[in-house]
C-alpha positions in Angstrom: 7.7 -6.4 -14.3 5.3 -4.8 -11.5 8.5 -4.4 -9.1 10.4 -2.4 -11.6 7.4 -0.2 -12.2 6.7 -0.1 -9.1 10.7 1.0 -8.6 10.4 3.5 -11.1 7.1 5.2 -9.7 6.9 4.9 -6.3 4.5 3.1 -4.1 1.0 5.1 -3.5 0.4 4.5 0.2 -3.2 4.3 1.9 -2.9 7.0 3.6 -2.1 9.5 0.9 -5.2 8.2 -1.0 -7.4 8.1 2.1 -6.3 11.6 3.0 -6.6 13.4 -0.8 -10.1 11.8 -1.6 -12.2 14.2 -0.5 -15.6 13.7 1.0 -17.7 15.7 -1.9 -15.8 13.1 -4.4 -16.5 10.2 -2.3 -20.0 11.8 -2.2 -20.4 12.2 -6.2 -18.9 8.9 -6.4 -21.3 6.8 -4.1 -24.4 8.9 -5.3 -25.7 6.2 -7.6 -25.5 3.2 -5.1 -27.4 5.1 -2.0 -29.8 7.0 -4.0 -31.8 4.2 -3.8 -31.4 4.0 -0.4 -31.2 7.7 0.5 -34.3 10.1 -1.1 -32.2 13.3 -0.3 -29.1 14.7 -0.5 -28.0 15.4 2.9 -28.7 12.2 4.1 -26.5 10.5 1.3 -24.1 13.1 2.6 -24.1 11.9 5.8 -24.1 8.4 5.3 -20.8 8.8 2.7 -19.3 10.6 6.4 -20.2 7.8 8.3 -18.8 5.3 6.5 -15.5 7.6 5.9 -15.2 7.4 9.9 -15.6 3.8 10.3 -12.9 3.8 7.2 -10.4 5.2 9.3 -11.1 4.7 12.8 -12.4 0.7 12.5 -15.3 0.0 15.1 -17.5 2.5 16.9 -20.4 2.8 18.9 -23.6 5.1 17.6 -23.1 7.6 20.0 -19.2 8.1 19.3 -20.4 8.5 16.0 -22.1 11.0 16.4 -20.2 13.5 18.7 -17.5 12.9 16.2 -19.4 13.9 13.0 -22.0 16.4 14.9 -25.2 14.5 14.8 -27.7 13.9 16.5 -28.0 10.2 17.9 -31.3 9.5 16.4 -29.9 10.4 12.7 -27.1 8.5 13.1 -29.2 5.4 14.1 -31.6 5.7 11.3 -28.8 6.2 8.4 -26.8 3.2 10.0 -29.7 1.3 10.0 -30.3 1.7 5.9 -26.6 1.3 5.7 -27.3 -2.8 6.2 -25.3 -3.4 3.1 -22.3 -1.5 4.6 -22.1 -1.8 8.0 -21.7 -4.3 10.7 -23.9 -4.1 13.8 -23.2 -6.1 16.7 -24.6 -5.4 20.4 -21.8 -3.7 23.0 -21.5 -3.5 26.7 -24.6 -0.8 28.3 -27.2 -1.7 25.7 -25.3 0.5 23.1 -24.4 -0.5 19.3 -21.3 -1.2 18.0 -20.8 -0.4 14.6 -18.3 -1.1 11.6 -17.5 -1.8 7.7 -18.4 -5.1 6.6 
């Protein structure tokens, strides 16, 4: 029955989700779980745009993280760490951080 829906439809492909969800509806959707863990706004923001990036680019280190999103190193750190629940934290080569989605 689901393959001749399916047939009929079309398949929906990761991708095209991944790539029409946009960050302020991924934003309005995660508000009520990191309120709790994020007081204001911006920092809910940003942790919503971390966690897109390690959605689509699998493990990274804190400092690739933030050249690629524009931060400064020492607001990436603190959101990943509060992001416990999320992330994945596991020690790389250099004394650097390697970071991804659990």
């Amino acid at each position: 029955m689901n393959h001749i829906i399916s047939q009929k439809i079309g398949f929906i492909k990761l991708l095209e989700v991944t790539e029409s969800v946009t960050l302020k509806q991924l934003s309005d959707d995660m508000e009520l779980e990191l309120c709790d863990i994020f007081k204001k706004r911006d920092q809910r923001y940003t942790a919503v745009r971390i966690l897109k990036l390690l959605s689509q680019t699998g493990e990274l280190n804190q400092k690739q993280i933030a050249n690629r999103l524009d931060l400064s190193e020492a607001t990436t750190s603190r959101i990943i760490n509060r992001l416990h629940d999320y992330v994945i934290k596991t020690r790389g080569t250099k004394n650097t951080w390697l970071v991804s989605l659990r």
